[in-house]
TORDREN-555482 format. One record per residue: x, y, z of N, C-alpha, C, CB in turn; residue in three letters; residue number from 1. Coordinates in steps of 0.1 Angstrom, whole numbers. Last residue first. Glycine has a CB too. Layout:
<rs>
    n.px    n.py    n.pz   ca.px   ca.py   ca.pz    c.px    c.py    c.pz   cb.px   cb.py   cb.pz   lumpa   drenlum
       X       Y       Z       X       Y       Z       X       Y       Z       X       Y       Z     Ala       NUM
...
</rs>
This chain:
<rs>
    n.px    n.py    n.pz   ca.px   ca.py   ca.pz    c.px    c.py    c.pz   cb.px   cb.py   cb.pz   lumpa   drenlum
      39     177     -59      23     173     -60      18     166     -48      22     163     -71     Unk       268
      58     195     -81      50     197     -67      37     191     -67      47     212     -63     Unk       267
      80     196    -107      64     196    -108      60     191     -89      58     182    -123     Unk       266
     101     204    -130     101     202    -111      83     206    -110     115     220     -99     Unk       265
     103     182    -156     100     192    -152      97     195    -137      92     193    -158     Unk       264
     105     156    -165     120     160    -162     116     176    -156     133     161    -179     Unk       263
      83     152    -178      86     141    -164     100     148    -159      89     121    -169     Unk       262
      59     169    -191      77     168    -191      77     163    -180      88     183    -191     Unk       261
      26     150    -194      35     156    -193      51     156    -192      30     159    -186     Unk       260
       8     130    -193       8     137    -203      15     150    -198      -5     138    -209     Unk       259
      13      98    -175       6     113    -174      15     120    -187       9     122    -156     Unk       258
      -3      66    -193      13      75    -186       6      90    -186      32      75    -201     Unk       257
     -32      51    -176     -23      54    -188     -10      65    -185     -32      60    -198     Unk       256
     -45      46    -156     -36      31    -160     -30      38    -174     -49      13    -164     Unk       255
     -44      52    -121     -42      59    -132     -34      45    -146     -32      73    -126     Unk       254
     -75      38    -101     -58      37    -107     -59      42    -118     -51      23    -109     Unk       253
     -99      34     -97     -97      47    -100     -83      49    -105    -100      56     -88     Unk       252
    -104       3     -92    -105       9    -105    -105      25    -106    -117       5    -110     Unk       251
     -71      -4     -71     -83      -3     -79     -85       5     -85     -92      -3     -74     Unk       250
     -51     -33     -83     -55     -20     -77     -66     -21     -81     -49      -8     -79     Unk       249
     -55     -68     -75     -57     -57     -80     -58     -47     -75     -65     -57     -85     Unk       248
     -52     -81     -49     -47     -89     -61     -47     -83     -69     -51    -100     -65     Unk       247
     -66     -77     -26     -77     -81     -36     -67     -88     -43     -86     -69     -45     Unk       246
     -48     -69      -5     -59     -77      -4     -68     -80     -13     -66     -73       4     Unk       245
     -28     -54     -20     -21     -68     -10     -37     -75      -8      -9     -62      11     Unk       244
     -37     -33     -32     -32     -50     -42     -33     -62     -34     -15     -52     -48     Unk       243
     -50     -20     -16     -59     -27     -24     -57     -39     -28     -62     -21     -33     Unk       242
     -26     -14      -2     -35     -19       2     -41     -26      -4     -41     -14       5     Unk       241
     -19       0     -27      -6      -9     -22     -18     -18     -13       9       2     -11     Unk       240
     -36      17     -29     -32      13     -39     -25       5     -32     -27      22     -47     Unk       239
     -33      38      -2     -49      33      -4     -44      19     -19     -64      52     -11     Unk       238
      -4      50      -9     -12      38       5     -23      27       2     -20      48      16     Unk       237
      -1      65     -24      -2      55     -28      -6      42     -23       5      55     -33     Unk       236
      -2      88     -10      -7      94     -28     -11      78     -31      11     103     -41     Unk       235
       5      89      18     -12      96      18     -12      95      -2     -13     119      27     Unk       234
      29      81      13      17      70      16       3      76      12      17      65      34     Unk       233
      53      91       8      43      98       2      29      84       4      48     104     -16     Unk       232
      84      75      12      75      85      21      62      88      21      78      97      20     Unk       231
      91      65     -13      93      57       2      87      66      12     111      54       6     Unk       230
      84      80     -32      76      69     -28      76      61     -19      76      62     -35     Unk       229
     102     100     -36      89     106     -30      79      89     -27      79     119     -46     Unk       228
     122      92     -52     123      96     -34     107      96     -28     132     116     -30     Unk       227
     110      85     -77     112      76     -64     117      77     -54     117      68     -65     Unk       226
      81     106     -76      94     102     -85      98      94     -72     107     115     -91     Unk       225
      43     101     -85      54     104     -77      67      99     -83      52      97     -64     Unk       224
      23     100    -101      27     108    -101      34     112     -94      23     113    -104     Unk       223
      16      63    -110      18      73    -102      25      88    -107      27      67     -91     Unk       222
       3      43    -133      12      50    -135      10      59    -119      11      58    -149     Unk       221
      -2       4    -122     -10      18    -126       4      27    -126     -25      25    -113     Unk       220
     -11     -26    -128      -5     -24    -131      -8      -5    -129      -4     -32    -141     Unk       219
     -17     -63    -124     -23     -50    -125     -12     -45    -131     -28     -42    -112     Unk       218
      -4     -83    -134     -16     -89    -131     -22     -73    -134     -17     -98    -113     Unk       217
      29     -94    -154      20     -83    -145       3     -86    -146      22     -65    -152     Unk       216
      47    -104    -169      40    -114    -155      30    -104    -150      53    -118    -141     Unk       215
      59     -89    -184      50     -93    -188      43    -101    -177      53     -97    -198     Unk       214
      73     -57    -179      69     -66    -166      61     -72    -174      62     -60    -151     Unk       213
      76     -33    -197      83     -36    -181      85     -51    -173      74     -27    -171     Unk       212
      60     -40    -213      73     -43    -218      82     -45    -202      79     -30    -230     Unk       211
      38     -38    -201      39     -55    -206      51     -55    -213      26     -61    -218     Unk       210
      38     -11    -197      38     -22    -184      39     -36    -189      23     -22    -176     Unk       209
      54       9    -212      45       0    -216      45      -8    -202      50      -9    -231     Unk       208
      74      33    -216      66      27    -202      54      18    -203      59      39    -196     Unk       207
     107      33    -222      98      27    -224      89      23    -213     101      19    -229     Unk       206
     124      65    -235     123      55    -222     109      48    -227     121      64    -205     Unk       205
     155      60    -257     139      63    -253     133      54    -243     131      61    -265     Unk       204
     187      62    -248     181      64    -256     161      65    -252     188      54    -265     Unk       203
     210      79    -237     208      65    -238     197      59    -245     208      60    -226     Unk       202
     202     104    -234     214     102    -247     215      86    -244     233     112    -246     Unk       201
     188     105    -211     179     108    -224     192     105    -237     171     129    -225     Unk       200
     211     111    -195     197      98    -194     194      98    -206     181     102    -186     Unk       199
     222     136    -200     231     120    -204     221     107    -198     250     118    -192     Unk       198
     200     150    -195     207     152    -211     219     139    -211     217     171    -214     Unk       197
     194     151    -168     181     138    -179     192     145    -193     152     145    -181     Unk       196
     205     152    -144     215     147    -155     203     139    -163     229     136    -150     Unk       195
     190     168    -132     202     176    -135     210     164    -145     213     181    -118     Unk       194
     168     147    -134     163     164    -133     179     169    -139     158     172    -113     Unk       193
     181     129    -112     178     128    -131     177     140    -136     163     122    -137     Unk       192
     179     141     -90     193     138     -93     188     137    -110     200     124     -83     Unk       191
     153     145     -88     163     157     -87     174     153     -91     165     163     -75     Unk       190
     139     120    -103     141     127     -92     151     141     -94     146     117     -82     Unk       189
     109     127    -128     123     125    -123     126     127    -112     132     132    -128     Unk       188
      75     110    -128      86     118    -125      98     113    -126      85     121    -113     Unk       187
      62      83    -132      60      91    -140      67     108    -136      44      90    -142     Unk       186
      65      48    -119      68      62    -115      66      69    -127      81      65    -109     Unk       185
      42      23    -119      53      27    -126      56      47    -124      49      22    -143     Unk       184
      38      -2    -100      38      13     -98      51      14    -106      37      20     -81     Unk       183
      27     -42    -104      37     -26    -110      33     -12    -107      36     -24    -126     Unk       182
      17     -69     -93      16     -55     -96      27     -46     -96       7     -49     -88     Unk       181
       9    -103     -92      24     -96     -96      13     -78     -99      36    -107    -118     Unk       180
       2    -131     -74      -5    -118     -81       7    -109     -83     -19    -109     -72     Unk       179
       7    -163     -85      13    -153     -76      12    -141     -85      28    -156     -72     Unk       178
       5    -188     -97      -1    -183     -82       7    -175     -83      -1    -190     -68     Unk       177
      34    -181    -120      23    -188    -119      12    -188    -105      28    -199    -121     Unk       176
      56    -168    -130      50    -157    -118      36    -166    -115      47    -136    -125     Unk       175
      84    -170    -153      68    -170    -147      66    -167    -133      61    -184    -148     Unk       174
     107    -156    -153      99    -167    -166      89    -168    -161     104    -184    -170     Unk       173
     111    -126    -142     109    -139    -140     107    -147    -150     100    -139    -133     Unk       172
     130    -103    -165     115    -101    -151     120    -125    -150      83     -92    -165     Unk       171
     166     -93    -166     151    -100    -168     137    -106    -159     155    -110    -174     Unk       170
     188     -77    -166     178     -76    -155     166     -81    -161     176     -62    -150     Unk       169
     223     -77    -169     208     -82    -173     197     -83    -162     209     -96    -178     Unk       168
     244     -50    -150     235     -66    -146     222     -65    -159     224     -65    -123     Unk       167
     253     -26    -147     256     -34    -158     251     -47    -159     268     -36    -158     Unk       166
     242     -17    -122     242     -10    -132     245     -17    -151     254       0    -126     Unk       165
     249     -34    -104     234     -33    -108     233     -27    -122     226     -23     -97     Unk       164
     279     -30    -105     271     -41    -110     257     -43    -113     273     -50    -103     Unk       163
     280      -6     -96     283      -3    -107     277     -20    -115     300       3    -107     Unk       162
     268     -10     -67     257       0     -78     262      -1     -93     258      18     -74     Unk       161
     286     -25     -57     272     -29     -54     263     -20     -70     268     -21     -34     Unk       160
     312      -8     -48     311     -12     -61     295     -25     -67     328     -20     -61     Unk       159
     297      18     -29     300       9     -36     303      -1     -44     300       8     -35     Unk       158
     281      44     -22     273      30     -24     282      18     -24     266      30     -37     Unk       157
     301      58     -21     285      65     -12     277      50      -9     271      77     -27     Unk       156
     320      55     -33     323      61     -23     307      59     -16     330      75     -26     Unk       155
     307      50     -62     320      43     -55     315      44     -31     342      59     -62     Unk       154
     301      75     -67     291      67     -65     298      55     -56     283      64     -80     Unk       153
     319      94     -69     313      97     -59     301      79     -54     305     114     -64     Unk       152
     335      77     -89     343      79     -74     333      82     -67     353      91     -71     Unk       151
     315      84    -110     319      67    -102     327      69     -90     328      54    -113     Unk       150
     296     104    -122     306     107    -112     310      93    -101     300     121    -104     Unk       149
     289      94    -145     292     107    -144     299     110    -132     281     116    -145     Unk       148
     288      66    -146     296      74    -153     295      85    -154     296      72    -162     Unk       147
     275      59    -123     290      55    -124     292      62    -138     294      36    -125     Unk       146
     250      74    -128     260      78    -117     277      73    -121     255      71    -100     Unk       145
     239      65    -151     245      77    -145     251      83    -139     243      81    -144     Unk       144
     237      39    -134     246      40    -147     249      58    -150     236      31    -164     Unk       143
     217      44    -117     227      37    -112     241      42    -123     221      21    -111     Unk       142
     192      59    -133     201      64    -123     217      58    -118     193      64    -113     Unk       141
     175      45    -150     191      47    -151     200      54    -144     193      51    -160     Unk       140
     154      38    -131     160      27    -134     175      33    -142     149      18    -144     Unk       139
     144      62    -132     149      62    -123     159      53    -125     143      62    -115     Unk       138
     123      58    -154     132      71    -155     147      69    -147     122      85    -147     Unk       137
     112      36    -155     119      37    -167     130      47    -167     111      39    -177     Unk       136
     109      21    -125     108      38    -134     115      33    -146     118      54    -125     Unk       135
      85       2    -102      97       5    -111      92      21    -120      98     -11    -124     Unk       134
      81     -15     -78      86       1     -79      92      -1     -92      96       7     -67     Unk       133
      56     -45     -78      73     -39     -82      69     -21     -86      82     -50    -101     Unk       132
      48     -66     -53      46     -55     -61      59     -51     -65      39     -45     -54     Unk       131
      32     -97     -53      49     -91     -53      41     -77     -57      64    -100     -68     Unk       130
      22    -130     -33      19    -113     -41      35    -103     -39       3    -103     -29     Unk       129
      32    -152     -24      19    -149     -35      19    -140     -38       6    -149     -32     Unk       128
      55    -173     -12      55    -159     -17      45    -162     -26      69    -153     -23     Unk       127
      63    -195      -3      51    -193       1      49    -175      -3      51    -197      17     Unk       126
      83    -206     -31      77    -209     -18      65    -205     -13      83    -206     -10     Unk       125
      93    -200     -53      88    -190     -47      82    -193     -31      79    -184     -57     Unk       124
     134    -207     -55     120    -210     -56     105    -193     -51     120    -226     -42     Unk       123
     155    -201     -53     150    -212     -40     138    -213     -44     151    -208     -24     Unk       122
     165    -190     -75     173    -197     -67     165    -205     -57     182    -190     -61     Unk       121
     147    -171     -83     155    -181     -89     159    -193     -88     162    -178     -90     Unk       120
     141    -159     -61     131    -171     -60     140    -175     -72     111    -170     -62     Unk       119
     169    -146     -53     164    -151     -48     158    -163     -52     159    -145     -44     Unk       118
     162    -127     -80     173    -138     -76     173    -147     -69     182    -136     -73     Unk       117
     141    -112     -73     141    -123     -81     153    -132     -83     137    -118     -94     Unk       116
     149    -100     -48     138    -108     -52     139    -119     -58     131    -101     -58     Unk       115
     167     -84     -68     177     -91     -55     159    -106     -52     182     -72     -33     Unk       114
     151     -69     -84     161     -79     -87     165     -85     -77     170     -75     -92     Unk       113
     134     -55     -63     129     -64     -71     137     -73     -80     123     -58     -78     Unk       112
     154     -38     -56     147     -53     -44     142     -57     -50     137     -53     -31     Unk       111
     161     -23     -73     174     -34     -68     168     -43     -60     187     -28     -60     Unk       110
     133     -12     -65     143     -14     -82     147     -29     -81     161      -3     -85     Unk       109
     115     -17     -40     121      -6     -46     133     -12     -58     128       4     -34     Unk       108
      92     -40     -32     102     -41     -40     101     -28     -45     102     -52     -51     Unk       107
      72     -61     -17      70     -47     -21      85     -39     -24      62     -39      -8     Unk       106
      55     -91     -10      69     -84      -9      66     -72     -19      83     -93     -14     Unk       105
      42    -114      15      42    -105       2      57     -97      -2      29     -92       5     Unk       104
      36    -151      24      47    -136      21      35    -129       9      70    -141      10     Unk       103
      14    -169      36      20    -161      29      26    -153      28      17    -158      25     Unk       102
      19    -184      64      13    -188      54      11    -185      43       6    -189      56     Unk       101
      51    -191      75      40    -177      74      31    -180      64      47    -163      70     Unk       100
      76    -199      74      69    -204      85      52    -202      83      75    -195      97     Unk        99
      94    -186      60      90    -200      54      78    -203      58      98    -210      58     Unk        98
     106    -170      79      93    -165      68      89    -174      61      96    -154      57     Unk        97
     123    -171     100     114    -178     100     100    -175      89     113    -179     113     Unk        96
     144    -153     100     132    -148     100     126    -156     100     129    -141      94     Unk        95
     166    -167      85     166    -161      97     153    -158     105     171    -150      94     Unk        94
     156    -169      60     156    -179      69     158    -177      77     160    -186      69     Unk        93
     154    -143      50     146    -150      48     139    -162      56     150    -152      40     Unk        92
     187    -134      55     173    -130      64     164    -139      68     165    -120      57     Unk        91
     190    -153      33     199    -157      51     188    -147      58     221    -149      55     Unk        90
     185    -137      13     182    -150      12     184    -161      27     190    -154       1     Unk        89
     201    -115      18     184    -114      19     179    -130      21     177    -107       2     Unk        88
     226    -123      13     225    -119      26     204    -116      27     238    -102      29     Unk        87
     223    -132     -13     228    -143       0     226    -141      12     240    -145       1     Unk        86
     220    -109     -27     213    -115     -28     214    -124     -17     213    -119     -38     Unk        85
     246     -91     -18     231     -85     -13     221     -97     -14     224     -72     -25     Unk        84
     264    -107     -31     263    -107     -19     252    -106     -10     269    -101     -16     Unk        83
     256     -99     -56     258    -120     -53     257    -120     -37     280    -132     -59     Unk        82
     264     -74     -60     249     -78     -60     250     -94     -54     242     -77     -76     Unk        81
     290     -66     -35     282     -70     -48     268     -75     -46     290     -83     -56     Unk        80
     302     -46     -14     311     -55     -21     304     -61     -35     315     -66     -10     Unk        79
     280     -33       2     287     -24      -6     296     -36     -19     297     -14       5     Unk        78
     242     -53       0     264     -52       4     266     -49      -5     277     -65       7     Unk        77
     217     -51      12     223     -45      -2     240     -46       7     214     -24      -8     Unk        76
     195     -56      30     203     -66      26     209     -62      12     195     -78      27     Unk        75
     181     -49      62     195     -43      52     195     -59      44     214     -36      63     Unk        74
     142     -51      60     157     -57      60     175     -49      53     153     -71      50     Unk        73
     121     -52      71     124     -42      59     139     -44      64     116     -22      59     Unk        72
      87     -73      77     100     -69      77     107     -58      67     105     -79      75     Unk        71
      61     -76      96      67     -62      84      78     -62      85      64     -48      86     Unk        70
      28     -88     101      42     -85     105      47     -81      94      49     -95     112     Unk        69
      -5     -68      89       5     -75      88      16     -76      96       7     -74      79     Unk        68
     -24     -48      87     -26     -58      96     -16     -68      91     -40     -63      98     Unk        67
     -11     -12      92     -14     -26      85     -18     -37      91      -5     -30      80     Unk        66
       2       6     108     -15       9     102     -24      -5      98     -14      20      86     Unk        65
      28       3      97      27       0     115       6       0     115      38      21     130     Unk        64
      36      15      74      29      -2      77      26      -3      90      39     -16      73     Unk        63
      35      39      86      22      37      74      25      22      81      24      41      51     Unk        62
      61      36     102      49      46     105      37      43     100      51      59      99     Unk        61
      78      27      89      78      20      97      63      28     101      91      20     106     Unk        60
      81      47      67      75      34      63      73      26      71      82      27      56     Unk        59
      91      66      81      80      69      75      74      54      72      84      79      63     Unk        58
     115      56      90     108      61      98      96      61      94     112      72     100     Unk        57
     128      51      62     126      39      72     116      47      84     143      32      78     Unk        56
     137      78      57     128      72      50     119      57      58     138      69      37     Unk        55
     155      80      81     142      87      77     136      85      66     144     100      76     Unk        54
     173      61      70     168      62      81     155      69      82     177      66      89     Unk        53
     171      48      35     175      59      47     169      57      57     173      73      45     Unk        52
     174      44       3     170      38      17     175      49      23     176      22      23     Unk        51
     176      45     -20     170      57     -19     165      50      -6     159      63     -32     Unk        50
     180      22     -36     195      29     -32     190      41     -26     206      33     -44     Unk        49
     153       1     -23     164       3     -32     173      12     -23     158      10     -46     Unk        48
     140     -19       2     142      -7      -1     153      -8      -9     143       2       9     Unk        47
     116     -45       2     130     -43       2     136     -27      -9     135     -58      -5     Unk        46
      93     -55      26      98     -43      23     114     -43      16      97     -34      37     Unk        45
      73     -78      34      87     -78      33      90     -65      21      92     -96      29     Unk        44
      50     -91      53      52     -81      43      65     -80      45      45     -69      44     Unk        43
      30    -125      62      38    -117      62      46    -108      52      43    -122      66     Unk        42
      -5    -132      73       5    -130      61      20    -123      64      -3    -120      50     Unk        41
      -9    -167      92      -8    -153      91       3    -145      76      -2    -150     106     Unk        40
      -5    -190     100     -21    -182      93     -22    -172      93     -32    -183      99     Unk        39
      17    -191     114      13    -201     109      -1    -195      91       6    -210     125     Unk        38
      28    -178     137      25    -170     123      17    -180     112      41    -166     116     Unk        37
      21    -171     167      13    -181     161      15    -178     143      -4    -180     166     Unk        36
      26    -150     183      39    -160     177      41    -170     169      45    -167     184     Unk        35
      27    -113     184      25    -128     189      31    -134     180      10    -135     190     Unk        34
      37     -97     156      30     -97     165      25    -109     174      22     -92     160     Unk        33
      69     -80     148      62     -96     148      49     -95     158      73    -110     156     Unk        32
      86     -61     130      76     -58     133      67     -75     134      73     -47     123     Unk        31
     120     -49     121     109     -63     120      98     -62     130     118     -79     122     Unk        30
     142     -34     106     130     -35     111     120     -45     106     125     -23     111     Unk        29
     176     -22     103     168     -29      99     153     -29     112     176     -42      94     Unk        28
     182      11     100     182       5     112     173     -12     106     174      17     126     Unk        27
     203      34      86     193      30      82     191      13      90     194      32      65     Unk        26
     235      44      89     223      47     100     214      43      98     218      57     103     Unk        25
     243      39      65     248      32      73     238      36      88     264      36      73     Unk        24
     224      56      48     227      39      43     234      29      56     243      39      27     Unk        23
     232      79      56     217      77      57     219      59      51     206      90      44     Unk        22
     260      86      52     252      80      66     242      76      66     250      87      75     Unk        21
     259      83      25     270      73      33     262      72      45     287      81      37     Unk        20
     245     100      13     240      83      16     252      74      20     234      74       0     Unk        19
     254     122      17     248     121      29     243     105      24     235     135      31     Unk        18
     270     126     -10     277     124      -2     264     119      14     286     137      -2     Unk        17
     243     128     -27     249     114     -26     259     116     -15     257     108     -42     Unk        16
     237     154     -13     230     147     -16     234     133     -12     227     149     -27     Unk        15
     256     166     -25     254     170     -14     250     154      -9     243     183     -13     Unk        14
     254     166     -54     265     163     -46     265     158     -32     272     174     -45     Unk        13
     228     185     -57     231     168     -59     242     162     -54     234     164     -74     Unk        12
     238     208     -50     230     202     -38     228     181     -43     210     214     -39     Unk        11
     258     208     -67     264     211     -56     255     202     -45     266     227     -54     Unk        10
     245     214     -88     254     201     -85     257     200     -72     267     201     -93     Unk         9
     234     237     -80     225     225     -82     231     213     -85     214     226     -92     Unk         8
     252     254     -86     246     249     -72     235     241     -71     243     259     -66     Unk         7
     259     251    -109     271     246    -102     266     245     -85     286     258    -105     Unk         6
     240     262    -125     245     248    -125     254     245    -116     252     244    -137     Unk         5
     238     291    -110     229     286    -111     233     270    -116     220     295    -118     Unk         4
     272     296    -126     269     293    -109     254     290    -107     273     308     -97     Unk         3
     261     296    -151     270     290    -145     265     288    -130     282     296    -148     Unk         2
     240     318    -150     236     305    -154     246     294    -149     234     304    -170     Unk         1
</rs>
């Protein structure tokens, strides 16, 4: 049983040591078609701490399917969240996304905060539709890490994760024009999986979508954990579509939590 724990730390170990490269090899990507953006929508991808190059591969792959241009920007600095925000907010304009008759944006955790700092700060402009990745499960990953192992997390991510980690994170005051949807994850990842007994000692997870997110328009549970969401298009593709063109998933969306151990290695 010992050495069965000690090699499943080992592969978690493993793991966060490889987001040194997979964070520093992760290539930003912008996808413009012709030049006229005027009347055209633009999608803005902002990957959480579960970025990578081969994750980016896959996403560059599915949205390339889309009829949108497609940014997916680095904008997380190891040094702080104030930074990540400034440096997204300099993309923004960089990019001429002002320009674009609508933004959307599709937000892994920390992109949905970094997001909302943002329109804090400048407003929502021509942004109409937001989707937010969120987990009740996953969301404590950051704080597990700095306290179970903050050198490694230090080291992988920087002092970026121990502020997410301790950051108030309140949804918007309003969200007025602008269709807001939620994929709420219903898995652990592997890294929770080995630490859900110091997750679960923080206390009960809440998956109410109107506690998560009262601005929410839609809203559905997935049965993917959040490695599996920056890849797994064929589970949630058809869903991400729907929102960006109707404003609603659709009506086969799963809208109640799955009835099962979320901490259980479940293949789907």
């Amino acid at each position: 049983m010992q050495l069965l724990k000690l090699t499943k730390f080992s592969a978690v170990l493993f793991g966060l040591l490889l987001g040194i490269d997979k964070l520093s090899l992760a290539q930003e990507i912008v996808r413009v078609a012709g030049t006229d953006v005027h009347e055209k929508t633009a999608l803005i991808i902002l990957n959480g701490f579960g970025d990578s190059r081969k994750n980016r591969k896959k996403q560059k792959e599915y949205f390339e399917t889309l009829d949108y241009d497609f940014f997916i920007p680095k904008y997380k600095v190891r040094k702080s969240l104030d930074s990540s925000v400034e440096k997204f907010s300099d993309f923004y304009e960089k990019n001429n996304l002002s320009e674009y008759k609508e933004v959307a944006v599709m937000c892994y955790i920390i992109g949905g905060y970094v997001l909302n700092r943002h329109i804090e700060k400048h407003g929502f402009g021509n942004i109409k539709t937001i989707i937010y990745d969120r987990s009740p499960i996953q969301e404590r990953a950051p704080k597990v890490v700095v306290d179970k192992i903050p050198f490694i997390a230090w080291l992988t991510i920087g002092k970026v994760i121990r502020q997410f980690a301790e950051a108030d994170k309140p949804p918007l005051e309003s969200t007025k024009g602008v269709k807001v949807g939620l994929v709420i994850e219903n898995k652990a990842t592997p890294l929770m999986r080995f630490y859900a007994k110091t997750s679960n000692g923080y206390g009960p997870y809440d998956f109410n979508p109107y506690h998560i997110d009262p601005n929410l328009d839609d809203y559905f549970h997935t049965i993917l954990n959040h490695d599996e969401m920056y890849v797994r298009f064929d589970v949630i593709g058809n869903e991400i579509e729907h929102f960006l063109d109707k404003g609603r998933f659709t009506d086969d969306a799963k809208r109640e939590v799955y009835d099962w151990d979320m901490f259980e290695k479940i293949e789907k």
